[in-house]
ChimeraX commands (.cxc) that place a marker at each C-alpha (Angstrom):
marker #1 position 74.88,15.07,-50.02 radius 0.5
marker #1 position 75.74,11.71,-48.39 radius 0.5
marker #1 position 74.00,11.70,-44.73 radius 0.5
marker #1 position 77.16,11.24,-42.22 radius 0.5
marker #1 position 77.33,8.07,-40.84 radius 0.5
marker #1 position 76.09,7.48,-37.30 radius 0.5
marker #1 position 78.61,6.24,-34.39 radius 0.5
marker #1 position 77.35,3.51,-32.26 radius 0.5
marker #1 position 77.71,5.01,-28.55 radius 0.5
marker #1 position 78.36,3.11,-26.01 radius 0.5
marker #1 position 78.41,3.97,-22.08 radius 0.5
marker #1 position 80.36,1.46,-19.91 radius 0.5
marker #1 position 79.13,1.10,-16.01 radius 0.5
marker #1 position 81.29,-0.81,-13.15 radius 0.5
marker #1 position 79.22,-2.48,-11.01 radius 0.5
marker #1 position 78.19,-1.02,-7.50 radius 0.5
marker #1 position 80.64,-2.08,-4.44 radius 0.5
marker #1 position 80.21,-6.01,-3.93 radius 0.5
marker #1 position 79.59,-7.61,-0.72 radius 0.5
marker #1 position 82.98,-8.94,-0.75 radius 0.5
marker #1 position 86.35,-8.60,1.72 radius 0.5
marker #1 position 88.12,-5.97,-0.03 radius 0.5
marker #1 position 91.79,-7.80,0.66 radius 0.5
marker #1 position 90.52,-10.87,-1.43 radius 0.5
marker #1 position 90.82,-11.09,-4.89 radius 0.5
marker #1 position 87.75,-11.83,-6.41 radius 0.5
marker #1 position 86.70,-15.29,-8.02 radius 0.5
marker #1 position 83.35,-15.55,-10.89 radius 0.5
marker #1 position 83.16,-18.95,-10.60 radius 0.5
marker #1 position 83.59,-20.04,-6.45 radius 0.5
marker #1 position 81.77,-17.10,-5.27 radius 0.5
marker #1 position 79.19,-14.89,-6.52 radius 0.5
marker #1 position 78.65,-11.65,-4.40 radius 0.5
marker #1 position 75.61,-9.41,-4.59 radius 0.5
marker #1 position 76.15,-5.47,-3.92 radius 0.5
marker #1 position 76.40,-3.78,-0.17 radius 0.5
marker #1 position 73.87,-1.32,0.96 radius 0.5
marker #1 position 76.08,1.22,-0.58 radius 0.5
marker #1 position 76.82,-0.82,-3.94 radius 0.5
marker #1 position 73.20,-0.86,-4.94 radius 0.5
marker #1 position 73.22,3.32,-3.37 radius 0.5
marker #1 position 75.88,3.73,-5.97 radius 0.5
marker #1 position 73.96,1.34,-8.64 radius 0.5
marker #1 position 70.91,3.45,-8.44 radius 0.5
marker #1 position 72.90,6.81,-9.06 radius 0.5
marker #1 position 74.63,5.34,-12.19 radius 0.5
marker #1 position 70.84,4.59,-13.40 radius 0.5
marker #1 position 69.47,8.08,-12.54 radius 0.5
marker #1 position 72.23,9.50,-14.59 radius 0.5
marker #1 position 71.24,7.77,-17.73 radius 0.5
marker #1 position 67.63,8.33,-16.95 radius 0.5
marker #1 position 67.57,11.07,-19.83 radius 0.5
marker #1 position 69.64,8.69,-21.96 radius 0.5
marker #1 position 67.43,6.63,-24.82 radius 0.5
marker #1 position 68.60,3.58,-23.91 radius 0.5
marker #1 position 68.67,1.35,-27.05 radius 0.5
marker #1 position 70.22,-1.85,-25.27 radius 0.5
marker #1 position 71.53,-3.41,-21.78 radius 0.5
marker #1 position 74.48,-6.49,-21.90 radius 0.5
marker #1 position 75.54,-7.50,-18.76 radius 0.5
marker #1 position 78.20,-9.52,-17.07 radius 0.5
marker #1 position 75.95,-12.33,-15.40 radius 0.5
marker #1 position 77.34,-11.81,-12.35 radius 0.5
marker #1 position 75.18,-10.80,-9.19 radius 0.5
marker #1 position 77.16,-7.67,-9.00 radius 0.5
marker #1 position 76.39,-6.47,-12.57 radius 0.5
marker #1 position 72.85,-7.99,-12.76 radius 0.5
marker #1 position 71.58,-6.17,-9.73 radius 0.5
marker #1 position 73.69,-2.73,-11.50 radius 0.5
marker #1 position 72.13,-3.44,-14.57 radius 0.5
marker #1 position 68.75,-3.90,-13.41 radius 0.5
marker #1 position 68.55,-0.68,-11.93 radius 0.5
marker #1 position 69.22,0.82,-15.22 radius 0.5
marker #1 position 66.98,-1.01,-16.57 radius 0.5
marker #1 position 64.16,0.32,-14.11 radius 0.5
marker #1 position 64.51,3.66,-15.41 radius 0.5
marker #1 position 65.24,3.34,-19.00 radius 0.5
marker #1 position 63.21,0.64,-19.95 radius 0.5
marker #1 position 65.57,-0.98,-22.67 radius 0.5
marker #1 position 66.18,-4.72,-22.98 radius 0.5
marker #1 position 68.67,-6.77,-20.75 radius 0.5
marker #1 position 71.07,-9.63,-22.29 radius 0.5
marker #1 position 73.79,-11.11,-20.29 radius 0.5
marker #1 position 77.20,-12.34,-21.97 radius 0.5
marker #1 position 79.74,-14.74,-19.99 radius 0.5
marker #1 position 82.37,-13.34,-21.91 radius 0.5
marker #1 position 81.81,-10.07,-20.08 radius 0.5
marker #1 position 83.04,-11.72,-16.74 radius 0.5
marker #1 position 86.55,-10.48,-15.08 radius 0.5
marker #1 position 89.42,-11.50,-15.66 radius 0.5
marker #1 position 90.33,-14.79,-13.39 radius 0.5
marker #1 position 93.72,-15.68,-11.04 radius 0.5
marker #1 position 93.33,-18.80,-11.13 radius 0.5
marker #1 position 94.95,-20.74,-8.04 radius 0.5
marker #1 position 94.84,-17.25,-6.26 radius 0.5
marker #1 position 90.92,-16.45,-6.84 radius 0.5
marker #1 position 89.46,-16.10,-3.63 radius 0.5
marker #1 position 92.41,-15.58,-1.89 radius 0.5
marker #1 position 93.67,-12.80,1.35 radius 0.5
marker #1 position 96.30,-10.89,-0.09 radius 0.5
marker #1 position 98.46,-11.67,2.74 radius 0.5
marker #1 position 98.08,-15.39,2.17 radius 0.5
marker #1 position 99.18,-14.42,-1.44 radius 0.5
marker #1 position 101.82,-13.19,-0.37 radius 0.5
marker #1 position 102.70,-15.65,2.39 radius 0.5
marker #1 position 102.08,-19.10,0.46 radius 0.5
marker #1 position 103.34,-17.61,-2.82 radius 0.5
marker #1 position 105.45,-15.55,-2.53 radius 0.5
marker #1 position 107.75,-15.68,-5.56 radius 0.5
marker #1 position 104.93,-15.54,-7.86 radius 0.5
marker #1 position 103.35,-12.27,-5.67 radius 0.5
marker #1 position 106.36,-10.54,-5.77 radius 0.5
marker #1 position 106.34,-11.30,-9.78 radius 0.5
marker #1 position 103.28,-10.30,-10.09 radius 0.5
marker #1 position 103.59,-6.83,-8.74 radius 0.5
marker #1 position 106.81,-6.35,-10.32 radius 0.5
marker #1 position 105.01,-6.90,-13.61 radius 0.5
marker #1 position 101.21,-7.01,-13.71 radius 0.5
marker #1 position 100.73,-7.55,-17.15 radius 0.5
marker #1 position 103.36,-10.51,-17.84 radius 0.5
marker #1 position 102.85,-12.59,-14.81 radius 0.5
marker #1 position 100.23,-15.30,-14.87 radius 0.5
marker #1 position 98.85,-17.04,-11.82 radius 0.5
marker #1 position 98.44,-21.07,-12.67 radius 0.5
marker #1 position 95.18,-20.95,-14.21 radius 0.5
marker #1 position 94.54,-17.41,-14.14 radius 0.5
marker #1 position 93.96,-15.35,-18.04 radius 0.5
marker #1 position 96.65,-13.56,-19.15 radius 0.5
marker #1 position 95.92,-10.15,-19.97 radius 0.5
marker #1 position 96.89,-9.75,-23.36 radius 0.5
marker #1 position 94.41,-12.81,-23.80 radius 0.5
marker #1 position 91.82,-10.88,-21.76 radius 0.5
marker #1 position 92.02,-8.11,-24.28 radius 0.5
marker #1 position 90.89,-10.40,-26.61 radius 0.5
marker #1 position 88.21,-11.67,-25.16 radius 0.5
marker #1 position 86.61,-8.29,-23.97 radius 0.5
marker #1 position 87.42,-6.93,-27.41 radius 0.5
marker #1 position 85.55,-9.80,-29.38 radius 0.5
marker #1 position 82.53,-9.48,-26.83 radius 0.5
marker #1 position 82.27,-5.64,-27.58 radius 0.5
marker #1 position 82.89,-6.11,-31.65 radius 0.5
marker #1 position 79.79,-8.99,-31.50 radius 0.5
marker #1 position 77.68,-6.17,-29.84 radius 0.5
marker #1 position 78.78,-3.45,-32.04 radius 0.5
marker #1 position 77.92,-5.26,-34.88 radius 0.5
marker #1 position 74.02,-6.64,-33.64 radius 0.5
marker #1 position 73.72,-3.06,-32.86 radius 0.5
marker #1 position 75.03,-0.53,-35.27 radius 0.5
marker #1 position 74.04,3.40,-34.34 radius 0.5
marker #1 position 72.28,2.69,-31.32 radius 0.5
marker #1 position 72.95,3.73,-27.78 radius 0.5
marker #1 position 74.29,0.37,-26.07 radius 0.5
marker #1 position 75.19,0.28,-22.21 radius 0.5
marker #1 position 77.48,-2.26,-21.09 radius 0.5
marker #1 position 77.34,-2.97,-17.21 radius 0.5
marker #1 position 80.58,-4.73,-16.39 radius 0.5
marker #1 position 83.85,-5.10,-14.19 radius 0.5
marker #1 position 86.88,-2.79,-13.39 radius 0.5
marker #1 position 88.99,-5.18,-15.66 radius 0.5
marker #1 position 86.75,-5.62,-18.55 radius 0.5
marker #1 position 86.06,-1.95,-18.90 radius 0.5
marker #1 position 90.16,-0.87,-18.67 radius 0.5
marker #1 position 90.31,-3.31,-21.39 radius 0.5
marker #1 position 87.80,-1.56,-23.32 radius 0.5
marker #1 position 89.11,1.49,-22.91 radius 0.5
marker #1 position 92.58,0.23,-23.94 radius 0.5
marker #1 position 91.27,-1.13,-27.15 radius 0.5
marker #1 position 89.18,1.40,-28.38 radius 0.5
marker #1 position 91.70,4.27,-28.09 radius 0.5
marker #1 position 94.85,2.29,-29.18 radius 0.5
marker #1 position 96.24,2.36,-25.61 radius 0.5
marker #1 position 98.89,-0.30,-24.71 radius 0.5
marker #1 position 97.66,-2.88,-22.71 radius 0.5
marker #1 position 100.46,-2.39,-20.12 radius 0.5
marker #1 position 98.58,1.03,-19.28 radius 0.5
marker #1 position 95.47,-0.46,-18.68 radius 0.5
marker #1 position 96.68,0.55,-14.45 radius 0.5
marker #1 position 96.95,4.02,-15.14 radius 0.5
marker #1 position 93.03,4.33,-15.85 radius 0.5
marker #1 position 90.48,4.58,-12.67 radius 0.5
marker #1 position 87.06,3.08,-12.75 radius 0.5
marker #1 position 85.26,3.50,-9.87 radius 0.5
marker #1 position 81.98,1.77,-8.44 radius 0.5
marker #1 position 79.12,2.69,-10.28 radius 0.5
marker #1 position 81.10,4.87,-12.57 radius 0.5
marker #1 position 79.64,5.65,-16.16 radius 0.5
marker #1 position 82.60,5.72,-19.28 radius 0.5
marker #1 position 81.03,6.51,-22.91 radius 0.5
marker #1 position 82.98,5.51,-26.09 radius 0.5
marker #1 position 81.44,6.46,-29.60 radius 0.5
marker #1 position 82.94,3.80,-32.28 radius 0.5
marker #1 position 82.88,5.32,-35.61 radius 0.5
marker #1 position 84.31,3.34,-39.03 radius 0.5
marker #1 position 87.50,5.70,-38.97 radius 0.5
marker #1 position 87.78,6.37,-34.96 radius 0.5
marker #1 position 86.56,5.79,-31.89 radius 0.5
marker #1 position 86.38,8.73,-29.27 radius 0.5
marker #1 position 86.48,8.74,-25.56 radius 0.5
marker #1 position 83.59,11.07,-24.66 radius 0.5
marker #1 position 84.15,10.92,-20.70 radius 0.5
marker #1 position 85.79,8.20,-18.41 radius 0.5
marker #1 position 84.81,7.48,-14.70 radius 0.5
marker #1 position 82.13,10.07,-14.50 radius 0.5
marker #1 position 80.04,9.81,-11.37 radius 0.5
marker #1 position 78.43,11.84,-8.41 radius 0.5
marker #1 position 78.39,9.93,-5.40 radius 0.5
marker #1 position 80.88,9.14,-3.20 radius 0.5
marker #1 position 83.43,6.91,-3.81 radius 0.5
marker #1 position 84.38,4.03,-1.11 radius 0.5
marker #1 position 87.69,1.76,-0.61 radius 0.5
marker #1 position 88.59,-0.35,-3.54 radius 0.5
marker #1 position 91.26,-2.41,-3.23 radius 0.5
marker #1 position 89.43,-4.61,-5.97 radius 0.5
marker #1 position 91.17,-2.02,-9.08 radius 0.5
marker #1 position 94.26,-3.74,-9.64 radius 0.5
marker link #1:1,2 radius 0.2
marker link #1:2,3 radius 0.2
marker link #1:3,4 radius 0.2
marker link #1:4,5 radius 0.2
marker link #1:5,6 radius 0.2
marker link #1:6,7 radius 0.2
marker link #1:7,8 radius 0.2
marker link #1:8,9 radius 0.2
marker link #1:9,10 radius 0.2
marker link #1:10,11 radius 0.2
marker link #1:11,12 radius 0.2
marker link #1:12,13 radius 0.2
marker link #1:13,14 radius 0.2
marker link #1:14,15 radius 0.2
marker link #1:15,16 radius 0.2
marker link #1:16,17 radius 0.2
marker link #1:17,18 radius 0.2
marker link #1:18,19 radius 0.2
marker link #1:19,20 radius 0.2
marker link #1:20,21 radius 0.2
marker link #1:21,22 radius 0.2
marker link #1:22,23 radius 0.2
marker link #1:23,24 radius 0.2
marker link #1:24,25 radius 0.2
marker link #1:25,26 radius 0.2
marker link #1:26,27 radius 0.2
marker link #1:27,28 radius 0.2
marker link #1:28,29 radius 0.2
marker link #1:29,30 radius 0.2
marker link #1:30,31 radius 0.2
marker link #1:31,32 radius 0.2
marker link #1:32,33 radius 0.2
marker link #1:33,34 radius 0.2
marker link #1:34,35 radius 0.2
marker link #1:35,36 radius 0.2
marker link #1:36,37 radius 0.2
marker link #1:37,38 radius 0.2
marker link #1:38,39 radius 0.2
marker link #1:39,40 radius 0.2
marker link #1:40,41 radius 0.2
marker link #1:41,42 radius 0.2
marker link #1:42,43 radius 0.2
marker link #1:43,44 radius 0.2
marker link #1:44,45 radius 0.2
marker link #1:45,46 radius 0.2
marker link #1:46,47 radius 0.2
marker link #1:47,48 radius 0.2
marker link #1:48,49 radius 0.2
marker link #1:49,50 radius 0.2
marker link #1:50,51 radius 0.2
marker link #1:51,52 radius 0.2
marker link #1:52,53 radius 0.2
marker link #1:53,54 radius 0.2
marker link #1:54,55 radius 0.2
marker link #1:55,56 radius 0.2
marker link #1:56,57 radius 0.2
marker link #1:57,58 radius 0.2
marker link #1:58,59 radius 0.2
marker link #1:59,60 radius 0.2
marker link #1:60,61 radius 0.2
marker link #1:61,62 radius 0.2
marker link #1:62,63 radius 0.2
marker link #1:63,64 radius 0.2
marker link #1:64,65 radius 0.2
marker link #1:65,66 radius 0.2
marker link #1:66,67 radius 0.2
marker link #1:67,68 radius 0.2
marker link #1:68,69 radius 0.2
marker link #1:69,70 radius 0.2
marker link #1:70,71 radius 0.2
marker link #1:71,72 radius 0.2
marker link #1:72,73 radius 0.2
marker link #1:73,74 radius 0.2
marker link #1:74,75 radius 0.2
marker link #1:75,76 radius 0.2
marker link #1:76,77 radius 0.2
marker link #1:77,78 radius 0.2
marker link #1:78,79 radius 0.2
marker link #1:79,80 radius 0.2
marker link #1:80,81 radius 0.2
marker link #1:81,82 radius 0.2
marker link #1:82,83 radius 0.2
marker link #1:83,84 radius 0.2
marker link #1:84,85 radius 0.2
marker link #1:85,86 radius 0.2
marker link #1:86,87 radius 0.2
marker link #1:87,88 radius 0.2
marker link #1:88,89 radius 0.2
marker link #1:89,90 radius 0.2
marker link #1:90,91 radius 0.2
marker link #1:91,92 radius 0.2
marker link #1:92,93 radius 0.2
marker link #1:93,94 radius 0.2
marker link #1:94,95 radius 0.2
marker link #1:95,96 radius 0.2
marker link #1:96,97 radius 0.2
marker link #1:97,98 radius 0.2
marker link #1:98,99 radius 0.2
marker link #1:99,100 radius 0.2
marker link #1:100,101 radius 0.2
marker link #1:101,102 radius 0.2
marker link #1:102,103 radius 0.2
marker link #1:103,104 radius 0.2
marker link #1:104,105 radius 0.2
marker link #1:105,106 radius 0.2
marker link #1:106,107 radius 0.2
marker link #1:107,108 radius 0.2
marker link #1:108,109 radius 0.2
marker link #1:109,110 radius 0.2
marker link #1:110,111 radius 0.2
marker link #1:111,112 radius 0.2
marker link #1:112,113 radius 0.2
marker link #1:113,114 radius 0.2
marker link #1:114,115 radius 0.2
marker link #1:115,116 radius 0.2
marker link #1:116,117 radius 0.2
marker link #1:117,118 radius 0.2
marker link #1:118,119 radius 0.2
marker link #1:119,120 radius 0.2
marker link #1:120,121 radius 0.2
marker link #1:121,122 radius 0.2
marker link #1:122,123 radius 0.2
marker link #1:123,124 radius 0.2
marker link #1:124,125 radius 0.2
marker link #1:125,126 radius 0.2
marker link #1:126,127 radius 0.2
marker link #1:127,128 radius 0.2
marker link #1:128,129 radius 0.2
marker link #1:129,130 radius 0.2
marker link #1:130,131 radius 0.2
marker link #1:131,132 radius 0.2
marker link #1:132,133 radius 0.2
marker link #1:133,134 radius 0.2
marker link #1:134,135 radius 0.2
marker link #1:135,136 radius 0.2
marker link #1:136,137 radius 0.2
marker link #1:137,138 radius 0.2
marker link #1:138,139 radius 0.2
marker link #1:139,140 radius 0.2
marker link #1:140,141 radius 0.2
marker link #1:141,142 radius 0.2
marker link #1:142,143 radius 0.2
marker link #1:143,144 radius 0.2
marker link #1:144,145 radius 0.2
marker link #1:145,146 radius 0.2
marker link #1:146,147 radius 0.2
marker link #1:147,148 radius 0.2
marker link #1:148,149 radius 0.2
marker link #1:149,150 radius 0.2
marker link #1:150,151 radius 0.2
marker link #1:151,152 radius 0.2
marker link #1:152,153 radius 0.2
marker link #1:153,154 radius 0.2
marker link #1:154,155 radius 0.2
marker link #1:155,156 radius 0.2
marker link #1:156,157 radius 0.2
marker link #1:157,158 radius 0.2
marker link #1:158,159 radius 0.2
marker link #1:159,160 radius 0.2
marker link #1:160,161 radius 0.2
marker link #1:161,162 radius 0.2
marker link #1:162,163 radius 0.2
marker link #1:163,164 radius 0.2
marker link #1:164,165 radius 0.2
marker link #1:165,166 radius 0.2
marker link #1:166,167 radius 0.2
marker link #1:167,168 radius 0.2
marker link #1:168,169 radius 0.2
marker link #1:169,170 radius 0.2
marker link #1:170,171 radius 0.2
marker link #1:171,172 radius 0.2
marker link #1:172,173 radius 0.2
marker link #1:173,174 radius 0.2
marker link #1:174,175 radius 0.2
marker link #1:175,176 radius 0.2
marker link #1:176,177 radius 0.2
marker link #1:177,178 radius 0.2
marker link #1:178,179 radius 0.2
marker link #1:179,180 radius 0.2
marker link #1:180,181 radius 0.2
marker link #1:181,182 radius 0.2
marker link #1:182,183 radius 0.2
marker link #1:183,184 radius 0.2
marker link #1:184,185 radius 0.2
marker link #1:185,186 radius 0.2
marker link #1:186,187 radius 0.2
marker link #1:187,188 radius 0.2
marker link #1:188,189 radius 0.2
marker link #1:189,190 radius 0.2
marker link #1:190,191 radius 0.2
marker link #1:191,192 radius 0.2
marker link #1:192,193 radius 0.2
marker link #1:193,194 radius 0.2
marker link #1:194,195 radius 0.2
marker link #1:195,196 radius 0.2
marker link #1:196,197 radius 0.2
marker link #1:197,198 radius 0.2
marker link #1:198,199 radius 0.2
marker link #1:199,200 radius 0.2
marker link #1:200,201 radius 0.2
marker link #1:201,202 radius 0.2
marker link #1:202,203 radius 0.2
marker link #1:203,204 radius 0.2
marker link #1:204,205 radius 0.2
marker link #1:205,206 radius 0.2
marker link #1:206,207 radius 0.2
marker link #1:207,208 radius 0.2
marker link #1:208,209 radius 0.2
marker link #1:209,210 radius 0.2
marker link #1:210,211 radius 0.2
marker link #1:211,212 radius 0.2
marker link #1:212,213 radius 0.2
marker link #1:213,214 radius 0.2
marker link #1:214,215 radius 0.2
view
């Protein structure tokens, strides 16, 4: 009898709470914000609950954020830690950085856009999310194929993780708001050659703070 083939699991964690204003939008390559007293709290609880896990391999974001998340994990479970730019949120370009009331105030055409339709409005220089797919999706497919039956844990950022979640269950992209990932919040997807399966989404057990940051 053929032995059945093995899915390649893979458990998704956002990043503890940054040290960041949580009315700015976030920027990767301006500012780089390590984790608040309860960020790494919450970082430490996402590693205790994979402290039973065998842990094949860590990728990371190279963010501070995800770095100091994904070295906690790595504390307890021992496996090896790779970083991958490609991992890194999604940018807004001219509006990185920026209050959301000076959003709103200096531009306030493309703000009022941009709520109206999330997914088809693109700040100058931002990604576009459809494009943002794509690059979260080739990312995960690279690391799917180095690691094929393993247990893989992929520390990363409320947008890259919807994305993944979009992907690997077929969802539209224009649903990717309808999905909540909170701070240090595990999400396991097992990839198999016919279908992928979302084991759990957003599991956690400590307590959740403001996030303004899930957009």
């Amino acid at each position: 009898m053929r032995e059945k083939e093995k899915s390649t699991r893979v458990i998704y964690v956002r990043h503890g709470q940054a040290d960041f204003p949580h009315d700015r939008l976030y920027c990767d390559d301006r500012e780089d914000p390590g984790l608040t007293a309860a960020g790494l709290e919450q970082a430490r609880y996402a590693a205790r609950m994979l402290a039973t896990e065998a842990v094949d391999v860590i990728y990371a974001s190279p963010m501070l954020r995800t770095l100091r998340t994904a070295e906690e994990i790595v504390d307890v479970t021992g496996a090896p830690l790779h970083t991958d730019e490609r991992l890194k949120e999604r940018p807004f370009g001219i509006w990185d950085g920026l209050f959301f009331d000076d959003i709103a105030r200096d531009y306030p055409d493309g703000f009022k856009a941009w709520k109206a339709d999330p997914v088809n409005y693109v700040p100058e220089g931002g990604e576009a999310i459809r494009d943002h797919r794509v690059r979260i999706k080739e990312v995960v497919s690279d690391i799917l194929h180095r690691h094929p039956g393993e247990l893989i844990v992929i520390v990363a950022h409320v947008g890259p993780i919807r994305m993944c979640i979009t992907d690997a269950i077929g969802m539209p992209v224009e649903g990717y708001r309808q999905l909540t990932i909170d701070y240090g919040a595990l999400t396991r997807v097992d990839y198999g050659r016919r279908q992928n399966n979302l084991v759990y989404m957003n599991y956690r057990y400590h307590p959740q703070v403001a996030d303004a940051h899930a957009i």
